[in-house]
C-alpha distance (Angstrom), angle and dihedral (degrees) to the residues before:
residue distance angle dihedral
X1 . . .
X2 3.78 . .
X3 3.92 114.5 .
X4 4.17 92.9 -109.6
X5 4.04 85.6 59.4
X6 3.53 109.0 26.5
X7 3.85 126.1 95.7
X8 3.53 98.5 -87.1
X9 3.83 97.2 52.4
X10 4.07 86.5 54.0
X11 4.01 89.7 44.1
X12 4.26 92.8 53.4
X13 3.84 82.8 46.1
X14 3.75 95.1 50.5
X15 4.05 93.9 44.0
X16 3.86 84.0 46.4
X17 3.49 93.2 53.4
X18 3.68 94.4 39.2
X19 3.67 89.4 64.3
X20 3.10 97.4 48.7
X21 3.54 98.8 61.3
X22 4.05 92.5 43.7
X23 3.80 87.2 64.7
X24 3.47 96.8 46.2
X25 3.88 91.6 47.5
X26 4.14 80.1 56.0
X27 3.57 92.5 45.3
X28 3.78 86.4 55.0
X29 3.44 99.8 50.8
X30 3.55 92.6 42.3
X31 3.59 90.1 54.6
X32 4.12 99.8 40.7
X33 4.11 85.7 48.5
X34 4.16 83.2 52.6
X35 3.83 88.2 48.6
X36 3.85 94.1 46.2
X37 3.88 95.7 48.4
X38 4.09 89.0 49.7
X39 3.70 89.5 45.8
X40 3.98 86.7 54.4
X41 3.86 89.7 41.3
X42 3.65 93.8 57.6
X43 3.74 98.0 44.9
X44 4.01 88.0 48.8
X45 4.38 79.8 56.0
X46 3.83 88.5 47.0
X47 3.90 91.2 48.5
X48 4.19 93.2 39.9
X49 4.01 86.2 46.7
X50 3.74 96.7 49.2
X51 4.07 90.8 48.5
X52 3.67 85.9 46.7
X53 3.77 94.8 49.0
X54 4.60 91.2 47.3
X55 3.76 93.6 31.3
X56 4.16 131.9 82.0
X57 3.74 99.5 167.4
X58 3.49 124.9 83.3
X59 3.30 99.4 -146.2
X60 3.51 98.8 54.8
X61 3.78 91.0 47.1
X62 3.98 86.0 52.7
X63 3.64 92.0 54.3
X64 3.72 91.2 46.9
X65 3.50 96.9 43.2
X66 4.35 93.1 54.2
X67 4.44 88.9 34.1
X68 3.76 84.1 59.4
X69 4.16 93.3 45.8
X70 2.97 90.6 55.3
X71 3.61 107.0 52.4
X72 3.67 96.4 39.3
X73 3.90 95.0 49.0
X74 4.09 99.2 28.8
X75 3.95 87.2 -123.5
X76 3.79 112.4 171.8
X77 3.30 95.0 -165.3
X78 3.99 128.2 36.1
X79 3.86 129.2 162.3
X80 3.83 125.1 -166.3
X81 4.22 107.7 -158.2
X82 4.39 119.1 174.7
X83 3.58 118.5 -167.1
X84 3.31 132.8 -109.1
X85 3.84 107.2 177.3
X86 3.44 111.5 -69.7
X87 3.61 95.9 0.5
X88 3.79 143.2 75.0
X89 4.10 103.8 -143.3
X90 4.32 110.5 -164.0
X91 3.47 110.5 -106.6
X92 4.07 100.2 174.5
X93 3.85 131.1 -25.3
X94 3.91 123.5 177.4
X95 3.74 115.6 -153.9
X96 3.70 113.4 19.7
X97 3.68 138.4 127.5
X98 3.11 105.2 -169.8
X99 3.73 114.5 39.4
X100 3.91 135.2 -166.8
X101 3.84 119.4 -152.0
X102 3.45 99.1 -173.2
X103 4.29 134.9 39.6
X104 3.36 129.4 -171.4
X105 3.96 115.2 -137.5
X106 3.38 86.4 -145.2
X107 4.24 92.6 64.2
X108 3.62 132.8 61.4
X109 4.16 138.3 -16.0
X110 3.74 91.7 -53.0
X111 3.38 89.0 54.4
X112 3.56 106.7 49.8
X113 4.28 85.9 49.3
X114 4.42 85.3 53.2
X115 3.76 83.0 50.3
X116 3.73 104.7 37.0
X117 3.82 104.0 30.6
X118 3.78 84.2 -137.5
X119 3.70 124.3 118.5
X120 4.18 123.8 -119.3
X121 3.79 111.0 -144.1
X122 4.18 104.3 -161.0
X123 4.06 108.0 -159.9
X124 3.40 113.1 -121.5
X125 3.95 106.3 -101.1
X126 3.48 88.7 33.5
X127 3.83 114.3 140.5
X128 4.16 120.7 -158.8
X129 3.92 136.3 144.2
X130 3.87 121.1 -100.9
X131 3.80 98.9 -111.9
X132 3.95 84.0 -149.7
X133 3.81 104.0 109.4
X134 4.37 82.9 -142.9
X135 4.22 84.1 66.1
X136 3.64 103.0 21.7
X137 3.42 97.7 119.3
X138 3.66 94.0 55.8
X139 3.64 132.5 89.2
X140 3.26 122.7 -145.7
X141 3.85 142.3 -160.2
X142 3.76 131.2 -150.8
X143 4.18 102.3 -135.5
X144 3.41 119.7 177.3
């Protein structure tokens, strides 16, 4: 058989294909875990703009706000901090141990966000040191 019919033409044309549709199953599930997470996103809006819309009281509307994180996202551990010049004062947190009231801007990741208005995304499996000096002895991991 001639090399366009034979066995080994059909095999390259099966691997071809087969790769194909491996990357376009990832695509897909790259793009239905994107849908998911903006579905949650905008029902976490819906939930933060009905509080906003029955509530007055911050502190009720900061307790909302991190209750309803939390259940949409699974987060075990969520922290609410408002700014009061050069600090970040604790407004609500569910799960911690060990809390801190008070952050300087001037230390760690939250910090440089207060200061910089820009968000820090830390990769999952990522290991770095609280610059806190309450947790500075402790390593941490990003886990999913």
């Amino acid at each position: 058989s001639s090399f366009a019919t034979g066995p080994a033409w059909r095999r390259a044309i099966l691997y071809t294909l087969r790769l194909a549709l491996r990357e376009n199953e990832r695509q897909f599930r790259e793009l239905f875990a994107a849908a998911q997470r903006q579905a949650q996103e905008l029902a976490l809006l819906d939930r933060v703009r009905a509080a906003l819309a029955r509530e007055l009281d911050p502190q009720t509307i900061f307790h909302t706000v991190l209750e309803t994180i939390t259940r949409t996202f699974g987060y075990t551990l969520v922290s609410l901090y408002w700014r009061q010049g050069d600090l970040l004062e604790l407004q609500h947190q569910v799960g911690y141990d060990h809390v801190i009231t008070t952050i300087s801007i001037a230390q760690g990741v939250s910090g440089q966000v207060a200061r910089t208005g820009m968000p820090v995304l830390i990769e999952v499996g990522t290991t770095f040191y609280f610059e806190l000096p309450e947790w500075r002895e402790l390593p941490r991991q990003v886990t999913k």
